[in-house]
KEPA-91963 format. One record per residue (C-alpha): residue number from 1; residue in three letters; x, y, z. Coordinates in nm, 3 decimals, padded with zeros to 5 digits, always signed. Layout:
% residues N
(NUM "ALA" (X Y Z)) ...
This chain:
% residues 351
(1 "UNK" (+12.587 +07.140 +08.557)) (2 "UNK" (+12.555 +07.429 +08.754)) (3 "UNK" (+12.174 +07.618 +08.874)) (4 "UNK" (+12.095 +07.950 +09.028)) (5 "UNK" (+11.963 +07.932 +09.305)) (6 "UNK" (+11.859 +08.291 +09.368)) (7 "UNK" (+11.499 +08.441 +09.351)) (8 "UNK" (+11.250 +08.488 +09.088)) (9 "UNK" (+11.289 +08.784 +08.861)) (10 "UNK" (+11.080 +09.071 +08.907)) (11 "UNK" (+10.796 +09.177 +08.644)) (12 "UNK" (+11.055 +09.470 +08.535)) (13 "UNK" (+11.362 +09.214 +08.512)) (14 "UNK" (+11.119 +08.947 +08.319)) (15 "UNK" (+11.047 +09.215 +08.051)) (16 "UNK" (+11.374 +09.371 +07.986)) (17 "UNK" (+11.473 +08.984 +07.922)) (18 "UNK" (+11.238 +08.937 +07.728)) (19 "UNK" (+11.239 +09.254 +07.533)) (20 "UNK" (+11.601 +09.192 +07.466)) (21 "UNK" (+11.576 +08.870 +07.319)) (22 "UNK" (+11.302 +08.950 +07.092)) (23 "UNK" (+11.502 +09.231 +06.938)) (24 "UNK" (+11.790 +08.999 +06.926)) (25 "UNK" (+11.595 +08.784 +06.724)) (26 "UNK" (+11.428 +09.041 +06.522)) (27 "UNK" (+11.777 +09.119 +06.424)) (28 "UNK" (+11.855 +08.776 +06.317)) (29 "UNK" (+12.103 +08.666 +06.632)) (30 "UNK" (+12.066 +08.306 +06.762)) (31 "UNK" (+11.959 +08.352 +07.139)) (32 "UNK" (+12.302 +08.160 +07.228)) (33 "UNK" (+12.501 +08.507 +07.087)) (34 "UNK" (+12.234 +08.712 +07.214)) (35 "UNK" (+12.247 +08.554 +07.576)) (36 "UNK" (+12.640 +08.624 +07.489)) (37 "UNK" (+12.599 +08.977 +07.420)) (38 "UNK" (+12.349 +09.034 +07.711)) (39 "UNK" (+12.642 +08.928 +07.934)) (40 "UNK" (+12.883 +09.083 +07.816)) (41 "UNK" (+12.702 +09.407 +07.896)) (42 "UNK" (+12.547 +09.317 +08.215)) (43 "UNK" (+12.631 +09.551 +08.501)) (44 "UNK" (+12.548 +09.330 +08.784)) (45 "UNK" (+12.710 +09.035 +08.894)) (46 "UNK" (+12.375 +08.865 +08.988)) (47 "UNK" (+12.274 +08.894 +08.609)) (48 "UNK" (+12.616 +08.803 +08.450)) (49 "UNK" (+12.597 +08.438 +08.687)) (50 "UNK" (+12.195 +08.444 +08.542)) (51 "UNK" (+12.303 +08.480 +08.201)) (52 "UNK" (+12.653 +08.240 +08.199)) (53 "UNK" (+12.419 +07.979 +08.340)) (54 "UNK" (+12.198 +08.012 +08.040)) (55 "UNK" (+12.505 +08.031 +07.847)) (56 "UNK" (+12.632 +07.728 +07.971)) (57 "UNK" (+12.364 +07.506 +07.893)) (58 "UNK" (+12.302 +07.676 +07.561)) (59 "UNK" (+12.662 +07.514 +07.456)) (60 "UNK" (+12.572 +07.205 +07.616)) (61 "UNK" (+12.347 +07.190 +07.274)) (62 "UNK" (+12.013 +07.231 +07.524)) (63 "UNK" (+11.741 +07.427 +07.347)) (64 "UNK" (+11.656 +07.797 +07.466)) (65 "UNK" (+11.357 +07.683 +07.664)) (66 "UNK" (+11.609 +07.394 +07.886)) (67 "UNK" (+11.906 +07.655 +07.936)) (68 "UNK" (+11.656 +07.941 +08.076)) (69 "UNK" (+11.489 +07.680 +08.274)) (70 "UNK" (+11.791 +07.586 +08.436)) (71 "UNK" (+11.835 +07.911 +08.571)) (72 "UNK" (+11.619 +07.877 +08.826)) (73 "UNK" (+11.476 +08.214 +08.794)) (74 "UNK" (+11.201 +08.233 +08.551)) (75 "UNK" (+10.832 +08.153 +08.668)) (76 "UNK" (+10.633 +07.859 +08.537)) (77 "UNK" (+10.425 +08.067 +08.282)) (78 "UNK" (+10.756 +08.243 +08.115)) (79 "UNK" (+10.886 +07.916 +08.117)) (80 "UNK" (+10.600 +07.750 +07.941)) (81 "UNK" (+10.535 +08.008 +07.688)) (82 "UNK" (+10.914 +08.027 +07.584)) (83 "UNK" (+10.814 +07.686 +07.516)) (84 "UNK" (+10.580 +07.670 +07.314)) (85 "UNK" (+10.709 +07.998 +07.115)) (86 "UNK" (+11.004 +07.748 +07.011)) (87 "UNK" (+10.773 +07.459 +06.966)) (88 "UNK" (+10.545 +07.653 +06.695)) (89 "UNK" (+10.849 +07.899 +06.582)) (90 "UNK" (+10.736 +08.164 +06.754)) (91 "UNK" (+10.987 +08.267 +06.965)) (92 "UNK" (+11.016 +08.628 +06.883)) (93 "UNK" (+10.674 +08.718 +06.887)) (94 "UNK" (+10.608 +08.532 +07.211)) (95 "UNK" (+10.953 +08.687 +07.357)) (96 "UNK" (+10.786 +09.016 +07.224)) (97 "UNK" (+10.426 +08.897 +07.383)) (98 "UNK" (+10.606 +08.814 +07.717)) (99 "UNK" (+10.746 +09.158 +07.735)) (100 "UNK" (+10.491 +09.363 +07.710)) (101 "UNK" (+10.276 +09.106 +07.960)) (102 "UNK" (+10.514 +09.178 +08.232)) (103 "UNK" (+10.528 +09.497 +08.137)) (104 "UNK" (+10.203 +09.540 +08.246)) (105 "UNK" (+10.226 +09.317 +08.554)) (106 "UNK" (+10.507 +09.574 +08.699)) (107 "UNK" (+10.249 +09.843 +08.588)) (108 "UNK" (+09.972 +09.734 +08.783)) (109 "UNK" (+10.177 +09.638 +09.092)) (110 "UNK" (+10.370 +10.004 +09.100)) (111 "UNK" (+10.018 +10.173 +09.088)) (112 "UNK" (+09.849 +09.944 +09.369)) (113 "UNK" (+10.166 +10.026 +09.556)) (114 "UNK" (+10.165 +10.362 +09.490)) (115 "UNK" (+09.764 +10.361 +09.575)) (116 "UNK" (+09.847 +10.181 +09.910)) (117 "UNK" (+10.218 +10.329 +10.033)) (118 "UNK" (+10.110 +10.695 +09.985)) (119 "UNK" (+09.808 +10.714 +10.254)) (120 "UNK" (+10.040 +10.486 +10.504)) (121 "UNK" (+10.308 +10.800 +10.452)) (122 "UNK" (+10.059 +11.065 +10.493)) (123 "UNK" (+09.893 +10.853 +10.844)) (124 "UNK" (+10.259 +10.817 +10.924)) (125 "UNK" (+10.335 +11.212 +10.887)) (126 "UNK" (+09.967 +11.269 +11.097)) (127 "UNK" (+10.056 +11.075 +11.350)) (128 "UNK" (+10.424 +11.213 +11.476)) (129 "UNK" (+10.286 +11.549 +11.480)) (130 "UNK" (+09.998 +11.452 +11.670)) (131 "UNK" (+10.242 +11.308 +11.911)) (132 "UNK" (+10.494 +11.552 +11.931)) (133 "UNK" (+10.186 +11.818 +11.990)) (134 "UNK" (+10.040 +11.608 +12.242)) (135 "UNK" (+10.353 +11.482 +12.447)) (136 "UNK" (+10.610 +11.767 +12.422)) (137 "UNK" (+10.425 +12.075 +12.353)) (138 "UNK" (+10.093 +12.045 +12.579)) (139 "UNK" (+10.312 +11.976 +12.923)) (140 "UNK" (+10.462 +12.352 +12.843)) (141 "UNK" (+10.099 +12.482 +12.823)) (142 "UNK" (+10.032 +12.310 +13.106)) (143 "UNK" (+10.319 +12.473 +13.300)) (144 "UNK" (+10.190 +12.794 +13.149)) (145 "UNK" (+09.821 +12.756 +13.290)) (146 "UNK" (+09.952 +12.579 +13.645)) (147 "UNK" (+10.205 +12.913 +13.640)) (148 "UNK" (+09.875 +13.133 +13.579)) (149 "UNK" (+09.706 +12.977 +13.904)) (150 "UNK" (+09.467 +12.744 +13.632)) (151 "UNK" (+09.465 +12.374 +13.509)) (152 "UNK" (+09.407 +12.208 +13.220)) (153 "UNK" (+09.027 +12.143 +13.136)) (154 "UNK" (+08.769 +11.923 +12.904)) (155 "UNK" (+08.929 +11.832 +12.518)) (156 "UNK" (+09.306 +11.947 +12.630)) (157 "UNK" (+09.329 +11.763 +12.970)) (158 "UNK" (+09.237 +11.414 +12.780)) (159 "UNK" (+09.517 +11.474 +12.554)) (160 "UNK" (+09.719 +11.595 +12.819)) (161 "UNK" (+09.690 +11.278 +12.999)) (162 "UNK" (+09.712 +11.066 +12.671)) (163 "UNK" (+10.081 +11.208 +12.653)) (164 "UNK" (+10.132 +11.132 +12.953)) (165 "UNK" (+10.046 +10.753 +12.888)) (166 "UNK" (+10.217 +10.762 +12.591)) (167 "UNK" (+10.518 +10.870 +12.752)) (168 "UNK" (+10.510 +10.597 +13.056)) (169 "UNK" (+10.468 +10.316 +12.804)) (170 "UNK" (+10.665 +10.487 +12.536)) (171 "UNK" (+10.849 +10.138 +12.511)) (172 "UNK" (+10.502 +09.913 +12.445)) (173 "UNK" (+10.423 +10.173 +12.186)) (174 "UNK" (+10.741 +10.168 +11.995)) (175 "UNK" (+10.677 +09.784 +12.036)) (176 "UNK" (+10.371 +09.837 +11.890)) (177 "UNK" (+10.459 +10.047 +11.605)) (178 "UNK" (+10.775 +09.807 +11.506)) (179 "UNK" (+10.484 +09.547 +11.483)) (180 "UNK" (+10.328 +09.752 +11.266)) (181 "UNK" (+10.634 +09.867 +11.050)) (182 "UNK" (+10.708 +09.516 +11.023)) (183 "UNK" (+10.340 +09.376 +10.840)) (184 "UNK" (+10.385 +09.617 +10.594)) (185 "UNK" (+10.685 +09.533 +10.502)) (186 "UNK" (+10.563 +09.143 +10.500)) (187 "UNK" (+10.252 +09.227 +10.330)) (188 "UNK" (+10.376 +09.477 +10.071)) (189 "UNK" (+10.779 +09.326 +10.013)) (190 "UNK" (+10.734 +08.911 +10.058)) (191 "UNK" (+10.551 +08.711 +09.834)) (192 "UNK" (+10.317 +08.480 +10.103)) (193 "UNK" (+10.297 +08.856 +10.228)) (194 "UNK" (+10.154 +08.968 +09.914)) (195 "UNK" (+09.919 +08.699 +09.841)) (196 "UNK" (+09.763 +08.726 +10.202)) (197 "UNK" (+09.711 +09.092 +10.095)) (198 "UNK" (+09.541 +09.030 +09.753)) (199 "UNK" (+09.310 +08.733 +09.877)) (200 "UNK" (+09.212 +08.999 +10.111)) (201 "UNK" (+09.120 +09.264 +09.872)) (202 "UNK" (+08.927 +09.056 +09.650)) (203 "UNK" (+08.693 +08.953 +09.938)) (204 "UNK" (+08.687 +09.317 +10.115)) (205 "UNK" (+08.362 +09.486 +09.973)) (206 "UNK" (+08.550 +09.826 +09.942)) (207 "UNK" (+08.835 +09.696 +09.678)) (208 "UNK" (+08.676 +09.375 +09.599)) (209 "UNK" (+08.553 +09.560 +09.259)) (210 "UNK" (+08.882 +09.730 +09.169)) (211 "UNK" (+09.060 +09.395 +09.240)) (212 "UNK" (+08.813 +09.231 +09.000)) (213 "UNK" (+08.913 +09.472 +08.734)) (214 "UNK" (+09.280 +09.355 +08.778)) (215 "UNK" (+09.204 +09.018 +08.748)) (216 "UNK" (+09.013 +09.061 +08.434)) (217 "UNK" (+09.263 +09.287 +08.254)) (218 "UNK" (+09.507 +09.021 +08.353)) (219 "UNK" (+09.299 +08.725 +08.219)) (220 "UNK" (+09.267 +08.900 +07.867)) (221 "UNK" (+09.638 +08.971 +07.861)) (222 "UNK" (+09.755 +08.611 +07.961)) (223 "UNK" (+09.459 +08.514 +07.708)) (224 "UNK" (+09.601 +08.736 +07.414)) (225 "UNK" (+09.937 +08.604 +07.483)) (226 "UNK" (+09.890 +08.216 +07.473)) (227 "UNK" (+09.642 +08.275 +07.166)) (228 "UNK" (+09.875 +08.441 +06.927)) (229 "UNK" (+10.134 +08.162 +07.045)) (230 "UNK" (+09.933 +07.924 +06.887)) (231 "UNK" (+09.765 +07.698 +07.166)) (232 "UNK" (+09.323 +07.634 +07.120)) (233 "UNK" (+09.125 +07.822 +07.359)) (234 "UNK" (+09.100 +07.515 +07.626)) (235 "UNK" (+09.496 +07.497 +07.657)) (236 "UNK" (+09.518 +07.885 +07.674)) (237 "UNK" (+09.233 +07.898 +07.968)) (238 "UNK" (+09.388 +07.600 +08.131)) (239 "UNK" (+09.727 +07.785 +08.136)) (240 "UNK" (+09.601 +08.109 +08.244)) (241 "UNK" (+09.442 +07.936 +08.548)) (242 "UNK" (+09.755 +07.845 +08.688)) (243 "UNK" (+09.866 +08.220 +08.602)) (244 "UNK" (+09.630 +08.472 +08.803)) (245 "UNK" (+09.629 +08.500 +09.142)) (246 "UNK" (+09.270 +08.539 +09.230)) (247 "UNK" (+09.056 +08.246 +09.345)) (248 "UNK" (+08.760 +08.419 +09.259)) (249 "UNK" (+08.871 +08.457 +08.842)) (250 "UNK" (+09.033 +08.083 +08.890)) (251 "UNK" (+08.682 +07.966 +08.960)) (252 "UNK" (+08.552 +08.161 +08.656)) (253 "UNK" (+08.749 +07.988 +08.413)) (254 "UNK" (+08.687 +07.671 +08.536)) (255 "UNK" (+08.318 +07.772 +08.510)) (256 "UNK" (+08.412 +07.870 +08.157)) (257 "UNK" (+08.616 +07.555 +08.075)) (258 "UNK" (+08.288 +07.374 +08.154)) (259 "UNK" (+08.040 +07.569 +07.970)) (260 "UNK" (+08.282 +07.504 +07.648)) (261 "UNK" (+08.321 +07.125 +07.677)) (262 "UNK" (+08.005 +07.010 +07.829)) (263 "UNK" (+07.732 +07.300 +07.725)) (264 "UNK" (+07.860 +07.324 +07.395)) (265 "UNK" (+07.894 +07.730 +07.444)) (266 "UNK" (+08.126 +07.969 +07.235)) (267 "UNK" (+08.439 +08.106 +07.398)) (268 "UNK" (+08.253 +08.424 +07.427)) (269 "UNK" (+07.969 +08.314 +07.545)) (270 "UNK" (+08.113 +08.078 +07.785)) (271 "UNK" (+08.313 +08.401 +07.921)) (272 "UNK" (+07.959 +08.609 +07.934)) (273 "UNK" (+07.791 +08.319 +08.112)) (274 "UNK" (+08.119 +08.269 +08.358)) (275 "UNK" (+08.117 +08.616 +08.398)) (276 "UNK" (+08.394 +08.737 +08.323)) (277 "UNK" (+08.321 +08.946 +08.060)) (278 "UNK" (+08.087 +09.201 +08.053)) (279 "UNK" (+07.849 +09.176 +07.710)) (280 "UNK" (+08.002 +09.401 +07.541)) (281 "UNK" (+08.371 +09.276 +07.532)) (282 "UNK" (+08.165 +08.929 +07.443)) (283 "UNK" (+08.077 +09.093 +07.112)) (284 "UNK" (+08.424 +09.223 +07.029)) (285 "UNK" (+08.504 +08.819 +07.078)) (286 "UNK" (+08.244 +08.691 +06.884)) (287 "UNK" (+08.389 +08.966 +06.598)) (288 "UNK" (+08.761 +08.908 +06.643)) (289 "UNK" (+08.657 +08.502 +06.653)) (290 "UNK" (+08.498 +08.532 +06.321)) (291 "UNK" (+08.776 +08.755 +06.157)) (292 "UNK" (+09.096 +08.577 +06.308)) (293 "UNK" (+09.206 +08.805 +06.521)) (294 "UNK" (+09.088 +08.714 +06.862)) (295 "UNK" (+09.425 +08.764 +06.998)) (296 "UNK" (+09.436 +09.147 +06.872)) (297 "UNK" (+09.102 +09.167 +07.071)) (298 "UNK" (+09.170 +09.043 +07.391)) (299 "UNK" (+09.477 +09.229 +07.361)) (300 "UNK" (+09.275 +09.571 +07.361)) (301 "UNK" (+09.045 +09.431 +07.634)) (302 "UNK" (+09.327 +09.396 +07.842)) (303 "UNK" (+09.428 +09.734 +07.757)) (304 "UNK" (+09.082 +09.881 +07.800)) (305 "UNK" (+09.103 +09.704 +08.162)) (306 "UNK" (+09.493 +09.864 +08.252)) (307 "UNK" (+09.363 +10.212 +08.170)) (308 "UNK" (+09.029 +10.161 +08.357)) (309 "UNK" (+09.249 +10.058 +08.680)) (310 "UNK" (+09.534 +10.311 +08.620)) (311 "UNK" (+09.214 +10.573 +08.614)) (312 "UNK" (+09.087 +10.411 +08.965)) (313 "UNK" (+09.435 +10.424 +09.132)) (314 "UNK" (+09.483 +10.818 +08.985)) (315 "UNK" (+09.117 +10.928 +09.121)) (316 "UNK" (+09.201 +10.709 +09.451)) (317 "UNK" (+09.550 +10.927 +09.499)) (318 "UNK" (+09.368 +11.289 +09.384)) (319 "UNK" (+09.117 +11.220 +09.628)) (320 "UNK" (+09.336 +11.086 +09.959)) (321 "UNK" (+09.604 +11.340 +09.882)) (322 "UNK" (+09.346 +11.689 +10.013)) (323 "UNK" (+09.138 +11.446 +10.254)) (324 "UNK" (+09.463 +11.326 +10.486)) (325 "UNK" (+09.587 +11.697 +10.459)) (326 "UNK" (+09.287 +11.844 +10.565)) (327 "UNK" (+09.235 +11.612 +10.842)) (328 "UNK" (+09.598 +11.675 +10.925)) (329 "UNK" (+09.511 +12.058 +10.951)) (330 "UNK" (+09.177 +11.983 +11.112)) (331 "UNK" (+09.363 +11.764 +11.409)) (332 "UNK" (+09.644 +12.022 +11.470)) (333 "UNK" (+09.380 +12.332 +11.463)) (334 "UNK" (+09.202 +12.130 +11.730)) (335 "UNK" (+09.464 +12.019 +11.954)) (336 "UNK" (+09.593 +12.381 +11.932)) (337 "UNK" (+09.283 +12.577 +11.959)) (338 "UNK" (+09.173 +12.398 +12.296)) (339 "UNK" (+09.465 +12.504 +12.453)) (340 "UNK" (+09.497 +12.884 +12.327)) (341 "UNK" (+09.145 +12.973 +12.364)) (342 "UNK" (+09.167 +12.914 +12.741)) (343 "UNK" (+09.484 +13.068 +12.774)) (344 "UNK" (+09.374 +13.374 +12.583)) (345 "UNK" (+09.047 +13.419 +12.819)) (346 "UNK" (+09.275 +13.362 +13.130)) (347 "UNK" (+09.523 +13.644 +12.967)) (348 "UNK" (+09.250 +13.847 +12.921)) (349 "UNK" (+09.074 +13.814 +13.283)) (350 "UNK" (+09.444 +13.893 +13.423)) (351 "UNK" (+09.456 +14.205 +13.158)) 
């Protein structure tokens, strides 16, 4: 029986998948037509050998969870919670549940890219006009003022000979700046890349906060998702532990996990005392416990959470976007300004 071997499916490609097999169940299709008709109108041949492999072991008379499984494309969690949707008979709404989830993962990942690729642009931008300024258009000043019977002095003369540097070991720098080019790439395109990255940010004191957020909104939404699949509150925690990526959060629920089995706590008090939850969202729990609908809650925690952070990443952007362009202007004003203001008095002396 044959496998694909190709990589995991991004957040975006997880919840069109899943998206499309929960309306292909809402309209009363077996997945093994649906998988059918999902191939049949796939444009890339990367999906079509996805979907014929599910295909494949579908007629083999495997169940839906085996034949996705045997793609060798879906993570763990999708894996397990396409499980247990066909376990309880829940298959649509947890095909529905895992759509929106991921969903939100590509949300949150386009917005911390966003947050993070836009200032590396504008550096980027600042830094080739510096350099241009500094190692093509100051040695024609200097000509100018050497031409005049002057020199170069003080704040222009540095930069002068910075150019000059610059230009002897143009070859280190470019070294230096493929270097560069090449960890962000590795820390914002490859997954060990990307991990290294986050496990920074939660310990850094200037993101560890927003990164907390993150990892909150994402425990309520992997929460709200195994919950209205069907599993108890221990077998939902112990699944989302596996599912974020932050040690600090991972160490939460454990803490939580604890306070429910040996403490004797509630599950929103055990999430106060764990602190994950702030007090407030612990009383929405304690309400949504009592009425049933604890899933429904966690589901607008993790909401409350994605529009907190989309908020942070928007003010971040609004506020980088004038500082880099000012700093920009300030730079080029300076570099230009200790250069003309001599000239002009040497102009004016010859006047």
């Amino acid at each position: 029986m044959s496998k694909s071997k190709g990589r995991l499916l991004s957040n975006r490609e997880l919840s069109m998948f899943c998206d499309q097999i929960a309306m292909i169940l809402n309209a009363g299709i077996s997945p093994m037509e649906g998988v059918t008709i999902m191939m049949e109108d796939a444009l890339s041949n990367e999906g079509k050998e996805i979907l014929s492999v599910i295909l494949e072991h579908c007629n083999l008379g495997e169940s839906f969870h085996a034949s996705v499984s045997a793609s060798g494309v879906f993570p763990k969690y999708a894996l397990d919670m396409i499980e247990i949707g066909e376990q309880s008979g829940k298959l649509e709404e947890v095909m529905h549940a895992l759509a929106f989830h991921y969903n939100r993962e590509e949300s949150i990942a386009q917005g911390i890219k966003n947050a993070v690729t836009y200032p590396f642009l504008i550096v980027g931008m600042m830094m080739i006009v510096i350099l241009v300024l500094i190692i093509k258009v100051l040695p024609i000043f200097n000509q100018v003022f050497i031409q005049l019977g002057s020199e170069m002095t003080g704040f222009s003369k540095g930069l002068l000979n910075m150019g000059t540097t610059i230009s002897n070991y143009s070859l280190v720098f470019v070294i230096l700046f493929g270097l560069i080019l090449a960890g962000y790439i590795f820390f914002t395109k490859t997954a060990p890349g990307k991990s290294i990255f986050a496990s920074f940010c939660t310990k850094f004191f200037a993101t560890k906060t927003f990164y907390e957020k993150i990892a909150s909104g994402r425990f309520a939404s992997g929460m709200a998702l195994t919950m209205s699949a069907g599993l108890d509150t221990d077998a939902s925690l112990e699944m989302v532990q596996r599912l974020v990526d932050n040690r600090s959060m991972a160490e939460k629920i454990e803490k939580c996990r604890t306070f429910i089995k040996e403490e004797g706590y509630t599950f929103a008090e055990a999430l106060v005392a764990a602190n994950i939850f702030t007090s407030m969202y612990a009383r929405m729990l304690t309400i949504g416990y009592k009425t049933g609908s604890i899933d429904k809650v966690l589901e607008k925690i993790a909401n409350a959470y994605e529009e907190e952070v989309d908020n942070r990443i928007s003010s971040i952007i609004t506020v980088l976007e004038p500082t880099l362009v000012i700093i920009l202007s300030v730079v080029v004003c300076l570099i230009l300004l200790s250069v003309m203001l001599p000239l002009m008095g040497i102009m004016s002396s010859i006047g």
